[in-house]
PyMOL Python script that loads the backbone (N, CA, C, O; Angstrom):
from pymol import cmd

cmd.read_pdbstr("""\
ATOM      1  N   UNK A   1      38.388  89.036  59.673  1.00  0.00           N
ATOM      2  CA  UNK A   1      39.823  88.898  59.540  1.00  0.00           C
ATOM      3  C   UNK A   1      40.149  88.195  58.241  1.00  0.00           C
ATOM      4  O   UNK A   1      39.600  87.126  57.976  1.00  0.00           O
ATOM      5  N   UNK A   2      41.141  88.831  57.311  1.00  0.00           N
ATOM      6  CA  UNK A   2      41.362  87.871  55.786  1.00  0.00           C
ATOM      7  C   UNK A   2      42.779  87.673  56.320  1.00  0.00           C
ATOM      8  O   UNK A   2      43.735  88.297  56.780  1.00  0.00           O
ATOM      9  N   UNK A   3      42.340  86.366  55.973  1.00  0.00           N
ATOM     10  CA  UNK A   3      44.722  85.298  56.022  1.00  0.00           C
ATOM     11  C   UNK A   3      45.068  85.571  55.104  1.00  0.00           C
ATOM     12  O   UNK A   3      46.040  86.327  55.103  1.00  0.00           O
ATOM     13  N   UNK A   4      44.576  85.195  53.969  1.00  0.00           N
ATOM     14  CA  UNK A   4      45.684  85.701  52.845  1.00  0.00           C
ATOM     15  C   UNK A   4      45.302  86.836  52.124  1.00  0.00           C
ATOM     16  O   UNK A   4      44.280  87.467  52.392  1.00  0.00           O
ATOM     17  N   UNK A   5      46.184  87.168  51.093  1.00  0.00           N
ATOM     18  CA  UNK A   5      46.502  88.152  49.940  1.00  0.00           C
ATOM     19  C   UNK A   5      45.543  87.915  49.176  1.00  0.00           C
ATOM     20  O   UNK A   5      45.303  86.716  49.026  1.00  0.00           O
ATOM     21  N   UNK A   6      44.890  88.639  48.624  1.00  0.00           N
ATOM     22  CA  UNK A   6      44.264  88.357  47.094  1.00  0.00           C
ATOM     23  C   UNK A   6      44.793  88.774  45.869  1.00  0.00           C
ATOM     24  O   UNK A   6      44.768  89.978  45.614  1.00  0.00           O
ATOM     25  N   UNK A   7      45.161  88.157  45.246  1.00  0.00           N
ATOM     26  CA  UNK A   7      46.182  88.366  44.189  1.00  0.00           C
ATOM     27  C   UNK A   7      45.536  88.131  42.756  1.00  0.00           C
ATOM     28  O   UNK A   7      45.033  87.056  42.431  1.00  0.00           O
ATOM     29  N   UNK A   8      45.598  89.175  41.987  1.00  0.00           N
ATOM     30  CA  UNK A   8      45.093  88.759  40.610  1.00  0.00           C
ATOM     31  C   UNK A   8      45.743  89.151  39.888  1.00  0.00           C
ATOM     32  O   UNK A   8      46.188  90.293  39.767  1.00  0.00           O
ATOM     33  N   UNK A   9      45.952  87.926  39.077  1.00  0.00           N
ATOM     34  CA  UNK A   9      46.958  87.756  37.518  1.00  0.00           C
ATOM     35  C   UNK A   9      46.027  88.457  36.736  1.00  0.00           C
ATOM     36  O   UNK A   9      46.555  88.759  35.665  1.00  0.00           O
ATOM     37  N   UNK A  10      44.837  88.852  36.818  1.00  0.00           N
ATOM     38  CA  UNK A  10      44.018  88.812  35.544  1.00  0.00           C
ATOM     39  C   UNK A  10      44.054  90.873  35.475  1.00  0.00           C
ATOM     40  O   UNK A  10      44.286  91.525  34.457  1.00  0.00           O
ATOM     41  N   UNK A  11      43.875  91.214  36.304  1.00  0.00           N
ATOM     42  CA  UNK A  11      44.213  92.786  36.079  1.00  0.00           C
ATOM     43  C   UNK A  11      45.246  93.721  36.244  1.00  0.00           C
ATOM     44  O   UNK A  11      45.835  93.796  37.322  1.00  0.00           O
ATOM     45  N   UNK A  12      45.510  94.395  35.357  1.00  0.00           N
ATOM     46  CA  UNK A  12      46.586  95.325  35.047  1.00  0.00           C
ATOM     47  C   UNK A  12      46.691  96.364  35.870  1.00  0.00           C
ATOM     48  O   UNK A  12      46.133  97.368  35.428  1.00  0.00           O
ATOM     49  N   UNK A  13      47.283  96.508  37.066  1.00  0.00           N
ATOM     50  CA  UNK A  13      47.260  98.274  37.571  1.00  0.00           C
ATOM     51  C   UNK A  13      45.463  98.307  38.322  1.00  0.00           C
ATOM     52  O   UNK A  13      44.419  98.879  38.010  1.00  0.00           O
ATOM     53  N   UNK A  14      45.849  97.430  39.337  1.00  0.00           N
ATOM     54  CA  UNK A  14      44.663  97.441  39.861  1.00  0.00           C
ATOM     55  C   UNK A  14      44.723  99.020  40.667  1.00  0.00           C
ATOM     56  O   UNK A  14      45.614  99.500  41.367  1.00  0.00           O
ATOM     57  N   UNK A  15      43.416  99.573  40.255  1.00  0.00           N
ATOM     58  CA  UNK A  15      43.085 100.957  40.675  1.00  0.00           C
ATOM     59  C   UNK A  15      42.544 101.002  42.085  1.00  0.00           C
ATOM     60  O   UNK A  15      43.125 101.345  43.115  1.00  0.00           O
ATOM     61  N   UNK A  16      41.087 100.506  41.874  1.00  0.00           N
ATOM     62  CA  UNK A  16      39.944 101.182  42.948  1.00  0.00           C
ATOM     63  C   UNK A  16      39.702 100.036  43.816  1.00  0.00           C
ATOM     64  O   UNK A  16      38.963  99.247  43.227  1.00  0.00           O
ATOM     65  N   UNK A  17      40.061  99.579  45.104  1.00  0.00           N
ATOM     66  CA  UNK A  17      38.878  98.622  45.408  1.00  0.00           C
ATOM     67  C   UNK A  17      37.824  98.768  46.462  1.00  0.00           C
ATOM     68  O   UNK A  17      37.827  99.565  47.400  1.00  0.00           O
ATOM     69  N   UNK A  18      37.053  98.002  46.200  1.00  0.00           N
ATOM     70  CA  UNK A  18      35.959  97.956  47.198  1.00  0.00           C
ATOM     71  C   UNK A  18      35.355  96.961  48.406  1.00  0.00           C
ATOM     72  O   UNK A  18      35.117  95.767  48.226  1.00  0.00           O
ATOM     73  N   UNK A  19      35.214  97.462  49.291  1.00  0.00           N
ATOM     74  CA  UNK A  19      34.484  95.689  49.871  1.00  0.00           C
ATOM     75  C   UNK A  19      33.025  96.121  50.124  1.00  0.00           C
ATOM     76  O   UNK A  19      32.791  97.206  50.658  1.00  0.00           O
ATOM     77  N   UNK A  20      32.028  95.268  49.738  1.00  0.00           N
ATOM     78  CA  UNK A  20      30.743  94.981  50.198  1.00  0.00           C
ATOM     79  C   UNK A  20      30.240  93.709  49.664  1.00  0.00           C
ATOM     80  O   UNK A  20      30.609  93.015  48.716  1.00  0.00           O
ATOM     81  N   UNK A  21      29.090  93.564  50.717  1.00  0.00           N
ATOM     82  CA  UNK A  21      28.890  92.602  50.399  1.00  0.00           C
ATOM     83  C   UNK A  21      27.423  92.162  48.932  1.00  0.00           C
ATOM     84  O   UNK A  21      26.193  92.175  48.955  1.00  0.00           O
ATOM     85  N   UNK A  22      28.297  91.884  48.035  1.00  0.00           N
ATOM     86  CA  UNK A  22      27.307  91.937  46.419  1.00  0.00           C
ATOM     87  C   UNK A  22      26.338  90.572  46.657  1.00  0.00           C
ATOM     88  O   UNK A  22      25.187  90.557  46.221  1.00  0.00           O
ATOM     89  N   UNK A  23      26.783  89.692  47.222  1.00  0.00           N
ATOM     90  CA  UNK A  23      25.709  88.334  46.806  1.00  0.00           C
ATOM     91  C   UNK A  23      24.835  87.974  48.110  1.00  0.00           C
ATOM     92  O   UNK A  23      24.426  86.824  48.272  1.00  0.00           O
ATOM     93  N   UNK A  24      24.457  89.414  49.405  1.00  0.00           N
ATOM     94  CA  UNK A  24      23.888  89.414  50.104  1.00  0.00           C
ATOM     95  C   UNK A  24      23.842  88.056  51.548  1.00  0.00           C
ATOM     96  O   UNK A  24      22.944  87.757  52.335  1.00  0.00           O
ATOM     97  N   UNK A  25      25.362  87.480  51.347  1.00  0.00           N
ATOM     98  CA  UNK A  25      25.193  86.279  52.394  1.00  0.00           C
ATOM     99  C   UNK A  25      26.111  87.033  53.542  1.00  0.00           C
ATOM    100  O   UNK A  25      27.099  86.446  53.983  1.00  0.00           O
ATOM    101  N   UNK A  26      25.743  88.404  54.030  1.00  0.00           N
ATOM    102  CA  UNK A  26      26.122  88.739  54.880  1.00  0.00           C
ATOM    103  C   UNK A  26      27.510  89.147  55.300  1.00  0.00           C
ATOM    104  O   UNK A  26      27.600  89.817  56.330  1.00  0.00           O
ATOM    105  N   UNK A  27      28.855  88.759  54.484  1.00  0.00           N
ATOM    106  CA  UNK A  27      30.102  88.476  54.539  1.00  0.00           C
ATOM    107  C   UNK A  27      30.528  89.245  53.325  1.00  0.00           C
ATOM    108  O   UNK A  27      30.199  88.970  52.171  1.00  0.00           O
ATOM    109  N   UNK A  28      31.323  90.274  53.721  1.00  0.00           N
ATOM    110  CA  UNK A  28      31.985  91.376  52.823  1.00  0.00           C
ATOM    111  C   UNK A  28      33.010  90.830  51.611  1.00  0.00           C
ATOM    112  O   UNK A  28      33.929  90.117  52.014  1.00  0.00           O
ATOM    113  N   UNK A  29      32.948  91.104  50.091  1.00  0.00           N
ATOM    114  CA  UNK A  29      33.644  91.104  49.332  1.00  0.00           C
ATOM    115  C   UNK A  29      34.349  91.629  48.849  1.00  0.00           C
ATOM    116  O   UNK A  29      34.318  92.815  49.178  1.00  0.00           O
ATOM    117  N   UNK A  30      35.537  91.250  47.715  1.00  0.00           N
ATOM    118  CA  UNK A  30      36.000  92.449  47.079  1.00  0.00           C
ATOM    119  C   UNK A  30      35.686  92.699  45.594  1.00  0.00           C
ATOM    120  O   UNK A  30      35.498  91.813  44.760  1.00  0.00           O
ATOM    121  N   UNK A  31      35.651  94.191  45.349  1.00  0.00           N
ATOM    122  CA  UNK A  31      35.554  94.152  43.726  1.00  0.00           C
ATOM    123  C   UNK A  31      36.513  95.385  43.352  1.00  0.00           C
ATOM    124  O   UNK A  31      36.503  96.524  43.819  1.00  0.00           O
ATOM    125  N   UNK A  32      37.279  94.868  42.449  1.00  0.00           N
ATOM    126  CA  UNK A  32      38.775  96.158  41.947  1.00  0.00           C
ATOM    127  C   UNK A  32      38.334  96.547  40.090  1.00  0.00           C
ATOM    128  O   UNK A  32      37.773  95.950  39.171  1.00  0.00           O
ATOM    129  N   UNK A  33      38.767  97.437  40.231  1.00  0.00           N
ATOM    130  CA  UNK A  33      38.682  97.906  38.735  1.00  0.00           C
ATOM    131  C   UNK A  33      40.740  98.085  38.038  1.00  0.00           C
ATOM    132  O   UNK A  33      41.732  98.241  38.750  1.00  0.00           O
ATOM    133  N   UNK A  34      40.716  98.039  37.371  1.00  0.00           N
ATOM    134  CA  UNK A  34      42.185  97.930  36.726  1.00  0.00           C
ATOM    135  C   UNK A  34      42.167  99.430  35.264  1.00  0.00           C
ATOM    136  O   UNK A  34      41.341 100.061  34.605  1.00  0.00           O
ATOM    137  N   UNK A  35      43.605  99.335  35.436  1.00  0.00           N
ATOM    138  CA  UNK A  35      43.804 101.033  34.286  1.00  0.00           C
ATOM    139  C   UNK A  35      43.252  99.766  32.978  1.00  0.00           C
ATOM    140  O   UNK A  35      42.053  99.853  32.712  1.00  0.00           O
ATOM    141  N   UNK A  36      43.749  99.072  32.492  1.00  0.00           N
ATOM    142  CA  UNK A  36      43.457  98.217  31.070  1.00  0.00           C
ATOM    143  C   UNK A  36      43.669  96.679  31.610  1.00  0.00           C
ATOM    144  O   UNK A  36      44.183  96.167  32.604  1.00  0.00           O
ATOM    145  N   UNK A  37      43.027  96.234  30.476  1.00  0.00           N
ATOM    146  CA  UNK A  37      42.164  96.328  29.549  1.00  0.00           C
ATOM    147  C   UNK A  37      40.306  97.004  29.894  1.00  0.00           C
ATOM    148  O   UNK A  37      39.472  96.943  28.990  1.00  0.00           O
ATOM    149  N   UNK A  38      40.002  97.504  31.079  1.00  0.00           N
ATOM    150  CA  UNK A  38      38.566  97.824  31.336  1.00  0.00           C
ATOM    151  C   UNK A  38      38.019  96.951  31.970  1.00  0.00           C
ATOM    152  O   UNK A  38      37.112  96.375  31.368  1.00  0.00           O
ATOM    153  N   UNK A  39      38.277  96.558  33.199  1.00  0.00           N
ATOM    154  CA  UNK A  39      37.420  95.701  33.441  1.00  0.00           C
ATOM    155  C   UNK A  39      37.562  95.546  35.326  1.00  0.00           C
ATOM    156  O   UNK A  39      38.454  95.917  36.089  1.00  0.00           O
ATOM    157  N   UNK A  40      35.789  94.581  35.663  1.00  0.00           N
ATOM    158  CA  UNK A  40      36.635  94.972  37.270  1.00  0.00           C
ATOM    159  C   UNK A  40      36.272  93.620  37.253  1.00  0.00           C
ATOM    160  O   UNK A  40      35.494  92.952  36.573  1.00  0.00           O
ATOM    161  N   UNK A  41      37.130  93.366  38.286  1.00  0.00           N
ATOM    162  CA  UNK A  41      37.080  92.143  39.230  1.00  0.00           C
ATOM    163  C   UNK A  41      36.434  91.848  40.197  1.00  0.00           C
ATOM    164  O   UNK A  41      36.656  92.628  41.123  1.00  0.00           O
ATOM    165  N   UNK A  42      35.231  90.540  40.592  1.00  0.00           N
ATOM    166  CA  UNK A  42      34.881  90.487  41.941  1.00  0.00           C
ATOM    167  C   UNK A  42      35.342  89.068  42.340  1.00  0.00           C
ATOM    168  O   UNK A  42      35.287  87.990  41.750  1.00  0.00           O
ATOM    169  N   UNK A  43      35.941  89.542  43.867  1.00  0.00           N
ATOM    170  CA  UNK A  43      35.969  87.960  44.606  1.00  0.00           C
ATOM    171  C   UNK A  43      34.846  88.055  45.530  1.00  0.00           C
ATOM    172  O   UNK A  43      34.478  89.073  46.116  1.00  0.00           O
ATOM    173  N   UNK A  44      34.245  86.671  45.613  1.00  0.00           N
ATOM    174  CA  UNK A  44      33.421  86.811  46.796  1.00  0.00           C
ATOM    175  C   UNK A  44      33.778  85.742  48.043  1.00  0.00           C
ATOM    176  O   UNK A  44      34.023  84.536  48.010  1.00  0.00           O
ATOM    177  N   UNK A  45      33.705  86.669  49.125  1.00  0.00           N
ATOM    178  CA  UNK A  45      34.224  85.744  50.364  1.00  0.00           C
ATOM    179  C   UNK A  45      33.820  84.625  50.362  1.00  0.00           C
ATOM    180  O   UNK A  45      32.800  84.455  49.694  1.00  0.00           O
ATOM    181  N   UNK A  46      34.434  83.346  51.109  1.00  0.00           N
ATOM    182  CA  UNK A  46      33.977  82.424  51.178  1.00  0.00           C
ATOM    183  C   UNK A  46      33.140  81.975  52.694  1.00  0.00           C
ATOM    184  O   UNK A  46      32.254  81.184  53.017  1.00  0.00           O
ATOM    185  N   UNK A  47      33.928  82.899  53.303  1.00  0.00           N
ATOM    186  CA  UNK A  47      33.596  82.751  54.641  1.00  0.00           C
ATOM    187  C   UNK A  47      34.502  82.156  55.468  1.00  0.00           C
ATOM    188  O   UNK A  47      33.994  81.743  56.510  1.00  0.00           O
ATOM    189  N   UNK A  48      35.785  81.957  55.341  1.00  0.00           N
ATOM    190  CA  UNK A  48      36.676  81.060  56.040  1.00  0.00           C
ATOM    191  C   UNK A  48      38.169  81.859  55.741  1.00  0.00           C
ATOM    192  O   UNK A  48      39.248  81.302  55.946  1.00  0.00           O
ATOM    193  N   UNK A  49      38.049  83.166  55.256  1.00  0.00           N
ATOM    194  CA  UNK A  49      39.090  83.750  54.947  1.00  0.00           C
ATOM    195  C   UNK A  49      39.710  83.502  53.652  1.00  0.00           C
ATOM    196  O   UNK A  49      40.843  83.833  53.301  1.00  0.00           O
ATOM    197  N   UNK A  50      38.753  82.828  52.935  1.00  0.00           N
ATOM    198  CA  UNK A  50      39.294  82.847  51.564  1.00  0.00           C
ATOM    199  C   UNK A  50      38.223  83.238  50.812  1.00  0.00           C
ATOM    200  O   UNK A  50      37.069  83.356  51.223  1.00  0.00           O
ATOM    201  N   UNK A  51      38.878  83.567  48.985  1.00  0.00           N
ATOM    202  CA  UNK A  51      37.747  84.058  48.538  1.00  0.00           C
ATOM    203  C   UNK A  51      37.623  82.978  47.194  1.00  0.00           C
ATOM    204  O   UNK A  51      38.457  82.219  46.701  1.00  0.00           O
ATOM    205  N   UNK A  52      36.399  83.226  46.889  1.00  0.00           N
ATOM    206  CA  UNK A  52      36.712  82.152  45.299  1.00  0.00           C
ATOM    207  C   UNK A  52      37.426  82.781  43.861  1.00  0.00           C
ATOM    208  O   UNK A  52      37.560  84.004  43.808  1.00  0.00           O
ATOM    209  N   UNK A  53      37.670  82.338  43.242  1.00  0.00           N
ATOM    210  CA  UNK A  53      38.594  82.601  42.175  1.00  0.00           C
ATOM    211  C   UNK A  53      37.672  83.642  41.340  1.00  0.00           C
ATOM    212  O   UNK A  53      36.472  83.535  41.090  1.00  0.00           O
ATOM    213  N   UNK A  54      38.248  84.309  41.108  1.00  0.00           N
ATOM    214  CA  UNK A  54      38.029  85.998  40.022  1.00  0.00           C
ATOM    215  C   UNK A  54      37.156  85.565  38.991  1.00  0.00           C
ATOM    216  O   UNK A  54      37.250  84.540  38.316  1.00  0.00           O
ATOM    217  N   UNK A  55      36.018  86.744  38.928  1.00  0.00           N
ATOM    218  CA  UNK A  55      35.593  86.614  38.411  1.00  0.00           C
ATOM    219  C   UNK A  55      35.620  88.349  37.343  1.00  0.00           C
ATOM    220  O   UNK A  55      35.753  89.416  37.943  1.00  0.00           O
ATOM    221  N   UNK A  56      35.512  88.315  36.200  1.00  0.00           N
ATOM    222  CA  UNK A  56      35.996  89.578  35.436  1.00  0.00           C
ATOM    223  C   UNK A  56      34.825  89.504  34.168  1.00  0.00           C
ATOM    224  O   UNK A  56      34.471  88.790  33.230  1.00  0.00           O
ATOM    225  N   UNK A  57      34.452  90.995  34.979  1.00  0.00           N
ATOM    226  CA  UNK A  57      33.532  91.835  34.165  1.00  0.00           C
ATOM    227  C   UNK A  57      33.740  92.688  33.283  1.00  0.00           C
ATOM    228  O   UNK A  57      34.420  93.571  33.805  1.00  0.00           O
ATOM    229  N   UNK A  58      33.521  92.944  32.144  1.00  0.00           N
ATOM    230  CA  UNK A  58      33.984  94.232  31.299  1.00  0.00           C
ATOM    231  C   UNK A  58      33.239  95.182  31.476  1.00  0.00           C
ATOM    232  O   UNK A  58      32.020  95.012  31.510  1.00  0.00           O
ATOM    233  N   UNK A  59      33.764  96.310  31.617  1.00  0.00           N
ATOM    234  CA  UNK A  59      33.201  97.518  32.192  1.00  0.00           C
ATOM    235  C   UNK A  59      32.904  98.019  30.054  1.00  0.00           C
ATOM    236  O   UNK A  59      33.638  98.144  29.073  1.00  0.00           O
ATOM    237  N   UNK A  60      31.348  98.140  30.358  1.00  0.00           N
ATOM    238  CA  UNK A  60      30.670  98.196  29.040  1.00  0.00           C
ATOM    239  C   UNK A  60      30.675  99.833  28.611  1.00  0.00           C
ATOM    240  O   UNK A  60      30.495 100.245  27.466  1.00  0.00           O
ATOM    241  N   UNK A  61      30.817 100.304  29.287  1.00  0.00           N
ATOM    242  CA  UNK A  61      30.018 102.006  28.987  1.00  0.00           C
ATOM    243  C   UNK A  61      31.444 102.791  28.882  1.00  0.00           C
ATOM    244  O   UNK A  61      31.992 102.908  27.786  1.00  0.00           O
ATOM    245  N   UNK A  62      31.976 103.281  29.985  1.00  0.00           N
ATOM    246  CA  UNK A  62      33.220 103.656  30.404  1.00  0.00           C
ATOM    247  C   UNK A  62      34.216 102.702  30.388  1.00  0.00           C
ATOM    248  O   UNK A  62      34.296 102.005  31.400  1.00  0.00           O
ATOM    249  N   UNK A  63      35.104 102.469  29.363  1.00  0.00           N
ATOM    250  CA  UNK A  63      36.183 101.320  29.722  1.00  0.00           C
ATOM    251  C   UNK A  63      37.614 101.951  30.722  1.00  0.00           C
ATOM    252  O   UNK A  63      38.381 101.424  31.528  1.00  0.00           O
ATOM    253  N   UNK A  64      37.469 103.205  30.210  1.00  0.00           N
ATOM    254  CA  UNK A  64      38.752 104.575  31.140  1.00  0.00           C
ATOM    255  C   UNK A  64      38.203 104.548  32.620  1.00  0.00           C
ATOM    256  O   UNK A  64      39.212 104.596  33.324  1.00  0.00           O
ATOM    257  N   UNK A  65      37.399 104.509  33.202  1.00  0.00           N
ATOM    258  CA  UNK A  65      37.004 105.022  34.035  1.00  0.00           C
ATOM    259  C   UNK A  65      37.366 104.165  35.141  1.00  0.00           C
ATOM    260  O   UNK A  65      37.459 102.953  34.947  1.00  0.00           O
ATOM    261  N   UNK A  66      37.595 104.700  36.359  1.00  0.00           N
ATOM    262  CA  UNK A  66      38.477 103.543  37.120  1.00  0.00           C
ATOM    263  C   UNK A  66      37.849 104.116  38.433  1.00  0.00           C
ATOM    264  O   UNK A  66      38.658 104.593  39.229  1.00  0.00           O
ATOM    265  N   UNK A  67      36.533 104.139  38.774  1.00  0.00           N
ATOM    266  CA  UNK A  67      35.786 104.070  39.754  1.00  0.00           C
ATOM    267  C   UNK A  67      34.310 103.258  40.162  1.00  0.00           C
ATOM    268  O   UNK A  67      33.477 103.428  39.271  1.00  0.00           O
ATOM    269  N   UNK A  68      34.019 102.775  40.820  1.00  0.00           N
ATOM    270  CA  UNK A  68      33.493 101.802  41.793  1.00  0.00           C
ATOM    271  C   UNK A  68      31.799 102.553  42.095  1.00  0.00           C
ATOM    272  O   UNK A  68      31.889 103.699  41.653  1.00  0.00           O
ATOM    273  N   UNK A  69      30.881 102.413  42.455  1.00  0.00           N
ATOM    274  CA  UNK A  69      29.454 103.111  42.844  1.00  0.00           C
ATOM    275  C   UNK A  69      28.836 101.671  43.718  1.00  0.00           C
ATOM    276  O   UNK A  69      28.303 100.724  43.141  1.00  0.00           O
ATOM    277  N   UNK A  70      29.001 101.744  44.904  1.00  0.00           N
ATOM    278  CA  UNK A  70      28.457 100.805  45.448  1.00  0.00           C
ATOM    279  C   UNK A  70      26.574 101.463  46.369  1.00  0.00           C
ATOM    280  O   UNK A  70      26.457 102.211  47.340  1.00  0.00           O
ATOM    281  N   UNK A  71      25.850 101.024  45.829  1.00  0.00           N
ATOM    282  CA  UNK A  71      24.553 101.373  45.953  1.00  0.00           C
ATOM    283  C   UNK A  71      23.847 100.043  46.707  1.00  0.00           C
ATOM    284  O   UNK A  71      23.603  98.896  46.334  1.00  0.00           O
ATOM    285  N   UNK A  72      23.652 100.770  47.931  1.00  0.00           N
ATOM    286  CA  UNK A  72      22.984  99.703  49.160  1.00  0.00           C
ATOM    287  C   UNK A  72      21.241  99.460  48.954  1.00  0.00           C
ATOM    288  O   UNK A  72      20.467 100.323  49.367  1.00  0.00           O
ATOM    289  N   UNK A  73      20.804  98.376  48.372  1.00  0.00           N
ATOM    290  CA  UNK A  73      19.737  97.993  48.441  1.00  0.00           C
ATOM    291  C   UNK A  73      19.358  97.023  48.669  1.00  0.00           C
ATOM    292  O   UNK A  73      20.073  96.029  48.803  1.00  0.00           O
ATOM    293  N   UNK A  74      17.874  97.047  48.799  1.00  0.00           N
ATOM    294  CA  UNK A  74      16.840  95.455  49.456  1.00  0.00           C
ATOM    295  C   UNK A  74      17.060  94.111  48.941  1.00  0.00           C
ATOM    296  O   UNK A  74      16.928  93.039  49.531  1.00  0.00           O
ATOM    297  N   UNK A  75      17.449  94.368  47.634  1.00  0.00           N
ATOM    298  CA  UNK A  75      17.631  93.041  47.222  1.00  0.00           C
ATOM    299  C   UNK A  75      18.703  92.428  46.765  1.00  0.00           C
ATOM    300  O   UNK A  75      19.672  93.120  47.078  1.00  0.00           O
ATOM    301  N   UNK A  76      19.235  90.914  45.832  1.00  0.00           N
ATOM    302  CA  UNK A  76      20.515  90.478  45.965  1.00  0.00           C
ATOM    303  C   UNK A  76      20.479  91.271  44.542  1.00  0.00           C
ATOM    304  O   UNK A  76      19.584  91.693  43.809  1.00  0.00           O
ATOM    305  N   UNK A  77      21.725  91.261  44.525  1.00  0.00           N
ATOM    306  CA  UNK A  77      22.608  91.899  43.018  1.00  0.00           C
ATOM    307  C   UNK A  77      23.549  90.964  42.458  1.00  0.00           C
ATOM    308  O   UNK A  77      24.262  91.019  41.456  1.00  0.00           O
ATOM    309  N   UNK A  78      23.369  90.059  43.385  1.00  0.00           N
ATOM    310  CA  UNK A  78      23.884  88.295  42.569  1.00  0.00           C
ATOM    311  C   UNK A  78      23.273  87.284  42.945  1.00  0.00           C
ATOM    312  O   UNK A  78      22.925  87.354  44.124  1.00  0.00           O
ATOM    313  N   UNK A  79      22.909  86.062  42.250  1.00  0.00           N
ATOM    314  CA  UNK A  79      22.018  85.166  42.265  1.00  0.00           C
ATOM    315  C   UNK A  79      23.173  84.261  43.119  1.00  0.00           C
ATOM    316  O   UNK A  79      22.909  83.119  43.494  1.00  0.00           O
TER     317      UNK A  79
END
""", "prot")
cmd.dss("prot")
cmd.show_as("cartoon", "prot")
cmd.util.cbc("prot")
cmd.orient("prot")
């Protein structure tokens, strides 16, 4: 269950989002991609219905591209 909104000042025309869980502690996140400047956003749950403050990646290859590839594997994909 999430209480609040997640709201980000930091992206423009948020496009795509996603939830899984990226830093493997079991508890689903979000990550959005935006039309400009290129870049996506991840929050990661905290576990209490909140998430921690944005963190923003620049999408290196494709900066246009405004889709998500979430690929389920064995190990963490964040430290």
């Amino acid at each position: 269950t999430f209480y609040h909104r997640v709201i980000s000042t930091n992206l423009y025309g948020a496009n795509v989002r996603a939830i899984s869980d990226i830093n493997n502690d079991k508890i689903p996140d979000v990550i959005m991609t935006n039309y400009s400047p290129g870049e996506i956003g991840v929050y990661l749950n905290i576990g209490n219905g909140t998430f921690t403050n944005e963190t923003i990646f620049p999408k290196r290859f494709l900066p246009m591209e405004h889709w998500i590839l979430m690929v389920m594997e064995k190990w963490k994909l964040l430290p």
